[in-house]
Each structure stands twice: as structure tokens, then as C-alpha cells.
C-alpha positions in Angstrom: 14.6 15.2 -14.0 16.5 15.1 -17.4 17.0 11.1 -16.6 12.8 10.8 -17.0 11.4 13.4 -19.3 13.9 11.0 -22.2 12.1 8.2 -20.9 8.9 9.9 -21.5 9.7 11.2 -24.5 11.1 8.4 -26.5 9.2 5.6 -24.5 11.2 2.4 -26.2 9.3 -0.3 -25.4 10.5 -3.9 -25.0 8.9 -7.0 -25.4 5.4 -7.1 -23.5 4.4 -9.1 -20.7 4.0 -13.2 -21.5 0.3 -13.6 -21.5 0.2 -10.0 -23.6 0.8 -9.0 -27.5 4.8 -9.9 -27.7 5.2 -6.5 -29.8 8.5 -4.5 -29.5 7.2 -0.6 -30.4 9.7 2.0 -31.1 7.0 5.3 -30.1 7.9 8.2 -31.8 5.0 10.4 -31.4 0.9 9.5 -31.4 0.5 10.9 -35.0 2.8 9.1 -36.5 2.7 6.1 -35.3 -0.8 4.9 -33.8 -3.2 4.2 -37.1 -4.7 1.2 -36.1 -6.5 -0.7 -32.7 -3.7 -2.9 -32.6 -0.8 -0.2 -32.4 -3.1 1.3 -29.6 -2.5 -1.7 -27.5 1.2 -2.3 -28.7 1.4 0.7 -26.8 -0.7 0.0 -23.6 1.3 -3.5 -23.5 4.3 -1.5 -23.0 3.3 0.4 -20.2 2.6 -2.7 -18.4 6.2 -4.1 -19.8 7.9 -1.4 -18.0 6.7 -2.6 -14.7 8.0 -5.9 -15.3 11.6 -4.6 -14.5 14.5 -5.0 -12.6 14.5 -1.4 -11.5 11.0 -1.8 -10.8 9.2 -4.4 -9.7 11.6 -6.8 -10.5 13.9 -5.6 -7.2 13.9 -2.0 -6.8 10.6 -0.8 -5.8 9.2 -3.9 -4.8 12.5 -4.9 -2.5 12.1 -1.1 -0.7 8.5 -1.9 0.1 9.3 -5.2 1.5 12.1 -3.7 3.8 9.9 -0.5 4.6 7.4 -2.6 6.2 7.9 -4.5 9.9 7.6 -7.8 8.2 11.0 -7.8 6.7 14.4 -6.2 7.1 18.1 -6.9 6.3 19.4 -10.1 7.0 22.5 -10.0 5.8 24.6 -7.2 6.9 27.0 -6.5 4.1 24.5 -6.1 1.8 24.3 -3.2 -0.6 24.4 -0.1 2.2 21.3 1.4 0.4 19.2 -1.4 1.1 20.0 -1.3 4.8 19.2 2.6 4.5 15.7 2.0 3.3 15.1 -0.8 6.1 17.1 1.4 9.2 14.7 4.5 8.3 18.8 6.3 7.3 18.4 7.1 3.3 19.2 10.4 1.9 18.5 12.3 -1.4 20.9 10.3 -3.1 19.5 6.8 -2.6 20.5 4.6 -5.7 17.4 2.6 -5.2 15.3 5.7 -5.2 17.2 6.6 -8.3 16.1 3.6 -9.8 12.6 3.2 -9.6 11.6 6.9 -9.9 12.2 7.2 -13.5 11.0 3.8 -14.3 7.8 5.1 -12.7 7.8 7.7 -15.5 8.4 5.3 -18.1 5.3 3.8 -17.2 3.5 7.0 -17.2 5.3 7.8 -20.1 4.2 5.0 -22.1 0.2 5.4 -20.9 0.1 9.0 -21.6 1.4 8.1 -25.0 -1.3 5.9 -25.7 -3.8 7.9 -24.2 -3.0 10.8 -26.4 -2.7 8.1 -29.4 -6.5 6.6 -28.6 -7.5 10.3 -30.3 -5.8 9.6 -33.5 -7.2 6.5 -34.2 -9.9 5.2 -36.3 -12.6 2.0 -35.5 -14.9 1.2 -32.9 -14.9 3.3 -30.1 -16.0 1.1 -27.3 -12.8 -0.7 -28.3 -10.4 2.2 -28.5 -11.8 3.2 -25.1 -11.5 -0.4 -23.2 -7.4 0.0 -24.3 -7.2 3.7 -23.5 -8.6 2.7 -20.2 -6.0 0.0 -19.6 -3.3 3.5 -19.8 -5.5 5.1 -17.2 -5.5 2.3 -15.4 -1.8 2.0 -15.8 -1.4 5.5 -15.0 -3.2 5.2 -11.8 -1.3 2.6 -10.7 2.5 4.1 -11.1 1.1 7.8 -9.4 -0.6 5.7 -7.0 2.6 3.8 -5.7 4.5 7.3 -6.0 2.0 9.3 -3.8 2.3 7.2 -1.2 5.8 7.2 -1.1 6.9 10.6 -1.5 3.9 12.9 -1.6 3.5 16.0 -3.6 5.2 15.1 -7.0 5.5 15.9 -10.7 2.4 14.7 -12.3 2.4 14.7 -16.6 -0.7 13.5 -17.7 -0.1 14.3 -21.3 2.3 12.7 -24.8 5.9 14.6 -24.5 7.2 16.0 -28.0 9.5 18.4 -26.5 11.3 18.3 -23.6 10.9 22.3 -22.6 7.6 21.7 -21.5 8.0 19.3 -18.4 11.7 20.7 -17.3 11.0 23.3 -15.3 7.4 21.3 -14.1 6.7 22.1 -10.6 5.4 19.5 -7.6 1.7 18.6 -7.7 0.3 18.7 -4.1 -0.4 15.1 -2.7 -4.5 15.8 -2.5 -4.9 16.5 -6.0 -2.1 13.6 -7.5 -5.2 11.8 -5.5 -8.1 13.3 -7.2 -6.4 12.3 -10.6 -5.7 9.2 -9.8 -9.3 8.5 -9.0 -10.5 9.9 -12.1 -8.0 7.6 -14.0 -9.8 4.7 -12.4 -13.4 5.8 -12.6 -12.7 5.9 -16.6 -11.2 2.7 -16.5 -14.0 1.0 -14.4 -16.2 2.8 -17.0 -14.5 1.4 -20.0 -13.2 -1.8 -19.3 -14.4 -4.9 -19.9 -15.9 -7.6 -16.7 -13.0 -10.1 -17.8 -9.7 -9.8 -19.8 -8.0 -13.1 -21.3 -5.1 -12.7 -18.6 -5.0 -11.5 -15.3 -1.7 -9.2 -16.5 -4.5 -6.7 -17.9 -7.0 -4.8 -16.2 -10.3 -5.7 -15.9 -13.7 -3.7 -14.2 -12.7 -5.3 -11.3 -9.7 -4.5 -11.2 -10.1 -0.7 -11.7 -12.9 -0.8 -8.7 -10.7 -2.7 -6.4 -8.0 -0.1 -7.0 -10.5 2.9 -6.0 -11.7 0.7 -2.8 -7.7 0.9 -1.8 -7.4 4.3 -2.8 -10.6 5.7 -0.9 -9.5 3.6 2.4 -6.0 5.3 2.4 -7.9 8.2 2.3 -10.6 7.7 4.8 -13.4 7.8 2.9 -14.6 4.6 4.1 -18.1 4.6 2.8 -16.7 5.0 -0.9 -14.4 2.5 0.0 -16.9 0.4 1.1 -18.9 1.2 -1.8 -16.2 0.3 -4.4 -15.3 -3.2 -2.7 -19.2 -3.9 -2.2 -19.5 -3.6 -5.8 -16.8 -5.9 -6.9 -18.3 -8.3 -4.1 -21.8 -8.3 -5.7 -21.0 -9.0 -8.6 -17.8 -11.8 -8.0 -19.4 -14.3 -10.4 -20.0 -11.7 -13.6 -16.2 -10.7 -13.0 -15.4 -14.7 -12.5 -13.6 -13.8 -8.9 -12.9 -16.1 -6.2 -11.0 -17.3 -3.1 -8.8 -20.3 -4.6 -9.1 -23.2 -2.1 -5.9 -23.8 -1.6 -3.8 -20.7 -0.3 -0.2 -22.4 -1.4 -1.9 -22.2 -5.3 -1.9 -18.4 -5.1 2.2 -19.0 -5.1 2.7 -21.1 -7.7 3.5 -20.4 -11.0 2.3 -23.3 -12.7 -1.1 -22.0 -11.3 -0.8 -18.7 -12.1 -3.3 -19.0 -15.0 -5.7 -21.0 -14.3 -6.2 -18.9 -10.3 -9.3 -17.2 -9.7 -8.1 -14.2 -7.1 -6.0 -12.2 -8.8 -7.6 -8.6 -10.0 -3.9 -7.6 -11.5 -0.8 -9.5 -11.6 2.7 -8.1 -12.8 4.3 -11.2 -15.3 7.7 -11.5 -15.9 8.5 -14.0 -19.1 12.0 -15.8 -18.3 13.1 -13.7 -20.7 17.1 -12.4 -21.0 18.1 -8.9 -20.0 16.9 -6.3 -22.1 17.7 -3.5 -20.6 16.5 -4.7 -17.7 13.2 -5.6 -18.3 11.8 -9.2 -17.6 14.7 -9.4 -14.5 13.2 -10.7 -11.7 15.7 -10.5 -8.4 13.0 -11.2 -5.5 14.0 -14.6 -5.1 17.6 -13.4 -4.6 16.7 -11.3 -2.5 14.1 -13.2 -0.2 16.1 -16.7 -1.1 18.3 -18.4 1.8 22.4 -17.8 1.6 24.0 -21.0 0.7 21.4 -22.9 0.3 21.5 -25.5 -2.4 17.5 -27.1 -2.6 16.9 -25.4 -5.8 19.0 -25.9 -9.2 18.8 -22.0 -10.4 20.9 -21.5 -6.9 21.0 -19.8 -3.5 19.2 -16.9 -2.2 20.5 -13.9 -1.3 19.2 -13.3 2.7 18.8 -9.5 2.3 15.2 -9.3 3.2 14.4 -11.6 6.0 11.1 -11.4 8.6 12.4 -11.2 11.8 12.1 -14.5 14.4 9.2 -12.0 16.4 7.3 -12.5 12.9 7.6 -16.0 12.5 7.0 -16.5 16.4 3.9 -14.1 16.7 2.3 -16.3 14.1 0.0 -19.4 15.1 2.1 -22.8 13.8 -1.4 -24.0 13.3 -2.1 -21.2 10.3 -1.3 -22.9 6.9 -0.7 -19.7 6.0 2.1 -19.3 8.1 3.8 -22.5 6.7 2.9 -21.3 2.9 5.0 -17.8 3.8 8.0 -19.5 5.3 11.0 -21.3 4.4 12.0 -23.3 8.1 14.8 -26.1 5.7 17.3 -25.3 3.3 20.5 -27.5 2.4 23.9 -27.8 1.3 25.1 -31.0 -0.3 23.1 -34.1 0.9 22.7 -32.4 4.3 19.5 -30.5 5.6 19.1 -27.5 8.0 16.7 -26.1 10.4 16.8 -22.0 10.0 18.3 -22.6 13.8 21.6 -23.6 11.8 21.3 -21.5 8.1 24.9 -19.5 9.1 26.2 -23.1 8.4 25.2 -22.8 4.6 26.9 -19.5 4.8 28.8 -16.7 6.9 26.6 -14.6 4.9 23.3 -16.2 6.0 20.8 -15.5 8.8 19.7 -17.8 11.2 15.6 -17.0 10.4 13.0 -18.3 8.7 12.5 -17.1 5.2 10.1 -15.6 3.2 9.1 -18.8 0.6 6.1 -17.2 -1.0 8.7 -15.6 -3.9 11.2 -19.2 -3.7 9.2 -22.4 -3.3 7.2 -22.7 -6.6 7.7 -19.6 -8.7 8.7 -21.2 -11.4 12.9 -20.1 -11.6 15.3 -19.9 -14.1 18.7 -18.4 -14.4 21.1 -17.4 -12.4 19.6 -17.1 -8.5 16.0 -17.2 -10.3 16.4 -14.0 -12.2 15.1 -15.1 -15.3 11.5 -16.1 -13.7 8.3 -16.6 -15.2 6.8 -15.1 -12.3 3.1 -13.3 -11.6 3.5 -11.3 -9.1 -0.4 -10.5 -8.1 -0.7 -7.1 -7.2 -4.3 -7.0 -5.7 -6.3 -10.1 -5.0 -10.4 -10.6 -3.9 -9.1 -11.6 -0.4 -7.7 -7.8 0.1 -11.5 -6.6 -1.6 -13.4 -8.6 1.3 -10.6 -7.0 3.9 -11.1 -3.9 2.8 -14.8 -4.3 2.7 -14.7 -5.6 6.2 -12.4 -2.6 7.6 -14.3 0.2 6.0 -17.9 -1.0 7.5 -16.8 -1.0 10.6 -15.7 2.4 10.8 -18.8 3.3 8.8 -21.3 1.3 10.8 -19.7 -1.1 13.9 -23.0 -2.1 15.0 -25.4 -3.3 12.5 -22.6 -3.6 10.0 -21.2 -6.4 11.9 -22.1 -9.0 10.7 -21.6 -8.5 7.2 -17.7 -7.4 8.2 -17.3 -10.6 10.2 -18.5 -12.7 7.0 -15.7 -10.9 4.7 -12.9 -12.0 7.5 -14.5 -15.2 8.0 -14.2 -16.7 4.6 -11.1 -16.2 4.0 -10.1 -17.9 7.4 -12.4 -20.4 6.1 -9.6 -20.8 3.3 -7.0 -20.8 5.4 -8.1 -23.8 7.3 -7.9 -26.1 3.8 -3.9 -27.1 4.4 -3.7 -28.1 0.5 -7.0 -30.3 0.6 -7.0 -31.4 4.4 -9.3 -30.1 6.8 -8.2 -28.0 9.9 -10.2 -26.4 12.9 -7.5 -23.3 12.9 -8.2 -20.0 12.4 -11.4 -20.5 13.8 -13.9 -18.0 12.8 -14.3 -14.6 14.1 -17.2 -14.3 16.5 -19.9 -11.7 16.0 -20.1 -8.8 18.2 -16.7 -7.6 18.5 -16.6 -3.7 19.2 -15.4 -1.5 16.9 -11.6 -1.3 18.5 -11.3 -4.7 18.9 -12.5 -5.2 15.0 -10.3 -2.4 13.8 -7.5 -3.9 15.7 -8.1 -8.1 14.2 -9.0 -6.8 11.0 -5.0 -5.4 10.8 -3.8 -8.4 12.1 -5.6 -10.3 9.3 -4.5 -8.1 6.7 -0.7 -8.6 8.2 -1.1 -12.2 7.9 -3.5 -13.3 4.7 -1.5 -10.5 2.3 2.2 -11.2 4.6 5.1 -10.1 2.6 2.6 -9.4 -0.3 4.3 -5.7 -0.2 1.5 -3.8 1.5 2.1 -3.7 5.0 4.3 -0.6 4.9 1.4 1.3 3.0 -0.8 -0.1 5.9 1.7 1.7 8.6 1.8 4.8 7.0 -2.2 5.4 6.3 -3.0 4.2 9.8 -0.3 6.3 11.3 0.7 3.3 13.5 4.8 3.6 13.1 5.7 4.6 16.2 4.1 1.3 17.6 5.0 -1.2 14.5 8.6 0.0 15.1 8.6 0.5 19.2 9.8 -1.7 22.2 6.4 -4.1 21.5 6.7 -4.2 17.7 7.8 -6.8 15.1 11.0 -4.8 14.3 12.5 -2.1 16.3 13.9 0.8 14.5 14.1 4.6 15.7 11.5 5.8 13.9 10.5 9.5 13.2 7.2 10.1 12.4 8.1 13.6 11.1 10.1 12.1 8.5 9.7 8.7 8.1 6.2 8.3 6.3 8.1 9.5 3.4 10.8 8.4 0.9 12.9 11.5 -0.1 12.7 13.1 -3.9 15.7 12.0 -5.7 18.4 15.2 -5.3 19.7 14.6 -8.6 16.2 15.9 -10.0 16.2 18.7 -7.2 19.1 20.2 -8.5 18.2 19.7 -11.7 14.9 21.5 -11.3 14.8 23.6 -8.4 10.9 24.1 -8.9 10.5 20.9 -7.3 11.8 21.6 -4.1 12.1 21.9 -1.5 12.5 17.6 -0.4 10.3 16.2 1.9 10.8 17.1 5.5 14.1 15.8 7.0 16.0 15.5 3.9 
């Protein structure tokens, strides 16, 4: 736990996010360094800085969610043997990926407890300290929010470190109430934040309500749920939210700020290594071995859907066409994924996931120096979500309305980059509430595909058993006894023993 609580406590920032302040902070303490609005959100760009990270979202964490799911798994065998732990359901307490993105979760934390606690020390208008101190809550509420769901009952600091004896010997908060904070973090931010932000990279009303419509549905409180989506629905055009016509855009960086979907994106600047921050490996990692289409280089074929998820997916879906790479090439000669071991012993003879490849926007070696933004909630998952909740609320009368959330985004799906398509054809009225519950999945699994949600969709609908069975996309032995959780790193165990004992099975 050591590793974190420094983090915490001297919270170095590096350069912000792209579209943010560019302000490198060295936070000492809230007294002696906040003094004006501007150091306040110096400090709140940091938070979201750290997330832009190799050992976060740039590989780590986001690379784990990809392979936790049934959408993805290894592809190349000799990969790093902690990547194929994650994805075979066989890691342990001392998981170096684990060990990676757990205290970078803290530095996060770190960073928006700091200016939390600084938002009291300064002086000026206080609708505008309040709108940054609500982009920490909001930051806040996002790192506890990914944690809880992976490992449960955790340590959860909501307050400035100045010495180090105070959080190590903290003990585990229990999973329901790391829950009820996190939803008061985002009612204050809804409360405080503004309808729009300049960027997409910062949190808006929007966003903080779209986060509590998530966080209420993987709790099964679908009427809040319903009620939080509903509200961001209503009021689309005050927020300036939309569907973008054409799905492909929603990938491409050269889009990224002009789009109209995103609620919260994650930008990384092309920017060198700095400890880390600003490295961006998920084109590496998603990328095909040995294939020579791009100048920044080859892939990586680590994470890689498996031929029953490219074959279970309609070829008349422009979706499906958007999330995979079919060609790559080597020299002047092209290749059908039939023939990608050609390219390279190291290669996988699948189709790819394109979505982090075709039209990021690359740079560097293998595209690690991207100018990516990565969109971490978009409006399509707000009219899912919407849709899902009223029908466990209401099936019958609340039909209708569900069917009009799903339908409009397959209305999207049929532009295939300006020309018209009858395919997916709109979902007819009247389904019951089984049937609805079990399209409205399916939609989620292909609208948001390797958009890193679908493990948190297995694990809050209990549904591993079958995702990972005989009939499933992937088949791995699965234990739901153990298996809905990640393990607490044992490093911190035996560093503070009031954390344990580990999740069940470790």
C-alpha cells in the first residue's frame, strides 16, 4: 500500500490532457499551493492526466477489461503470461498488471481529493470553485467506480494526504457503501457542473448523470436508472448530445472534436514518455502481427475477438465492418485474416479489433505516441440503458418508448458512411419482457463491441457461466465463486494486513 499512499501524497502531476490547461503542478499540500481558480483546475487537470497513462488506460486497465470480457482474448500465445492470466480466468495476488493500474487508480484519487480539499482554501466566485471541485468528484467517482467493480470492498480515502500514518494501516470499505459514495460524488457533480464544457475530456451535467444511470443499473435500481438516463434524454439539445450519423466518425481521431456522442472521453496528446503518461499501447495490442498497412508499424495480436464473434455478427451490420480489421499486408502483398500467420509466426489467423487501429490518428513506435480519445461513455449507451431499465420497470406500457431508444441507434447503424441500408431493421413493438431483456444485451454487445464494457455487463447480469460455456463466444472454465472478481494486489496485503483477507479464491 506504501507504493499508493506516495502517490497520494506527493501527487506530481504531468502535463494535462491535449484539449485541457497544459500545466505541469508540483502539489505540495492545499494550503500552500491552491490561491487562485486557476491552480484549482491545474489541479483537477491532473487528475484527469493520470488516467491518460500507460499503466492505466493507456494498456493496463483498459487491456484487462478487454481480455476479461468474451469479446476478446489472447491471440498470440507467447505473450506476456499475465495477460493470458487475466483472459484464462488463472491470475493470482501477484499479477503485474494488477500491480500496475491499482496505484495509478489512487493517483487519480489522489490528485481529486487534493483538489477537493484545495476548492476550501480558495478565494472567488463560488459557482466557479464548485463547477472545478465537481470535475474531482466527478473524477473520483470514476477511478472508485472502475475499482468496485473489479475487486469489491476496497480502501476508499476521500480526503488530501499530509502524512502517510493516517491511510497505512486503512482498512477495506465494504463494496455497498464504496457505492453510496460514489453516487454522492456524482449527484454533486451533476449539481455543479456546467450543461457543456469546451472539450469532451472534462465533465459536463451530462456526463455526471450518465455516470449515475450506469451506476444505478449495475445496482438494480432500475427506476433511478431510468430516471438518470431519462433526464440526460430530455434534455439532449440543452447538453448539445447526439447520435453522429456516421458510426465509423465515433473512431476517428480527426473527428474526435467536432463528434456529438461523447459524454467523457480519455485524450492522450502524442506526447513522449513522461513517466508513462500520454503512452497509448491499445493499438499494439489490438494491431495485427506483421502487418505493414500503417507507417507507425505492426500490431501486436494480444487481444483478438474470437472467429465465433466475428461469425455471430450479421455481415450486413456496418457496425461490424467499422469493429473489424478482415486485410492487412506485408510488402506490396495483401491478406485475408484466413492467411495473417503469413505476416508472422506470431500472428493469429482472426479478424481484428480496428476500432483502436484504422483512424486513431498514430504516431511512434507501434502507435504509442497517439493522439487518441478514447470515449468512455457515449448517448448511444444513455438510450441503452434507458431502454434496459424500462423494461424491467414497466415491460408493457413501457414498450414502446424502450423500443424507440434501440431503434434509433439501429437507425444509425444502417447509414454505411452516407449510403443507405435496410439492415438492422428496426425492432418491432411488443416483444416480452425476456425476449427484450435478452436483444437489448445483444445490442449493447454489438453498438459498444470492444468499447471495454462487456465484462462489466457479465458480471452485473451474472451471466458468466453462459458467456464462457459450451454455447458462448469464448470458452473458458469459469468459476463463478471467484471469477467476478480481480484479486487485491498481495504486495498491499502484506503490507497492511487490515486489508485482508483477498477476495475469495486468492
Amino acid at each position: 500500500m506504501k507504493k499508493y499512499i506516495i502517490l497520494i501524497a506527493t501527487a506530481i502531476f504531468a502535463t494535462a490532457c491535449s484539449d485541457l490547461e497544459e500545466n505541469p503542478v508540483g502539489l505540495l499540500a492545499p494550503e500552500s499551493f491552491f490561491k487562485t481558480p486557476a491552480d484549482l483546475q491545474a489541479s483537477a487537470n491532473g487528475s484527469f492526466a493520470y488516467m491518460a497513462s500507460e499503466k492505466y488506460w493507456g494498456r493496463q486497465l483498459s487491456m484487462s477489461l478487454l481480455l476479461r470480457g468474451d469479446m476478446a482474448q489472447i491471440g498470440d500465445l507467447t505473450t506476456t503470461p499475465a495477460r493470458v492470466e487475466v483472459d484464462q480466468f488463472r491470475m493470482n495476488d501477484g499479477s503485474e498488471i494488477v500491480s500496475a493500474f491499482w496505484p495509478q487508480s489512487y493517483a487519480i484519487i489522489g490528485a481529486a481529493n487534493q483538489t477537493i480539499a484545495g476548492a476550501a482554501k480558495v478565494s472567488g466566485d463560488a459557482n466557479t470553485i464548485n463547477a472545478i471541485a465537481a470535475q474531482a468528484y466527478f473524477s473520483r467517482a470514476f477511478a472508485y467506480y472502475h475499482l468496485v467493480r473489479l475487486f469489491g470492498a476496497i480502501p476508499y480515502i476521500d480526503f488530501a494526504v499530509k502524512d502517510i500514518a493516517t491511510v497505512n494501516s486503512i482498512s477495506k470499505t465494504s463494496e455497498a457503501d464504496v457505492y453510496t459514495k460514489i453516487i454522492a460524488d456524482l449527484k454533486y457533480a451533476k449539481e455543479w457542473l456546467p450543461n457543456k464544457q469546451p472539450v469532451r475530456s472534462l465533465p459536463s451535467k451530462a456526463t455526471a448523470a450518465a455516470y449515475l444511470a450506469s451506476v444505478y443499473l449495475t445496482l438494480g435500481d432500475n427506476q433511478k436508472a431510468y430516471n438518470e438516463a431519462k433526464y440526460v434524454i430530455d434534455n439532449e439539445g440543452l447538453f448539445g448530445l447526439d447520435l453522429d450519423a456516421n458510426y465509423q466518425d465515433l473512431f476517428d481521431s480527426s473527428k474526435a472534436l467536432t463528434l456529438k456522442e461523447p459524454l467523457f472521453t480519455i485524450d492522450f496528446i502524442g506526447q513522449s514518455r513522461v513517466n508513462d503518461l500520454g503512452q497509448d499501447y491499445l493499438a499494439s495490442i489490438t494491431g495485427i502481427r506483421g502487418d505493414q498497412t500503417f507507417s507507425f508499424g505492426e500490431g501486436w495480436s494480444v487481444a483478438v475477438p474470437s472467429l465465433k464473434v466475428f461469425n455471430d455478427w450479421n455481415q450486413r451490420d456496418y457496425r461490424r465492418a467499422v469493429s473489424f480489421d478482415t486485410i492487412g499486408k506485408k510488402g506490396t502483398i495483401t491478406y485475408d485474416y484466413t492467411k495473417f500467420t503469413t505476416m508472422s509466426s506470431r500472428a493469429v489467423n482472426r479478424p481484428h479489433i480496428a476500432k483502436y487501429f484504422r483512424k486513431i490518428g498514430l504516431a511512434g513506435l507501434n502507435g504509442r505516441e497517439s493522439s487518441s480519445n478514447y470515449i468512455m461513455m457515449r448517448y448511444a449507451e444513455v438510450l441503452l440503458i434507458a431502454a434496459e431499465a424500462l423494461n424491467e420497470i414497466n415491460p408493457v406500457t413501457g414498450n414502446i418508448e424502450a423500443t424507440s431508444y434501440v431503434n434509433r441507434i439501429r437507425a444509425r447503424a444502417r447509414n454505411r458512411a452516407g449510403v443507405p441500408s435496410n439492415y438492422p431493421a428496426n425492432e418491432i413493438v411488443g416483444l416480452s419482457q425476456t425476449d427484450f431483456r435478452k436483444m437489448v444485451l445483444r445490442e449493447r454487445r454489438l453498438e459498444l463491441a470492444f468499447e471495454f464494457g462487456r465484462w462489466y455487463d457479465i458480471k452485473r447480469l451474472k451471466i458468466g457461466v453462459e458467456a464462457f460455456g459450451a454455447n458462448g463466444l469464448e470458452q473458458q472454465v469459469f468459476d463463478p465463486l471467484k471469477d467476478y472478481y480481480f484479486p487485491l494486489p498481495g504486495r498491499e496485503l502484506e503490507k497492511n494486513p487490515n486489508l485482508k483477507p483477498n477476495n475469495t479464491g486468492y
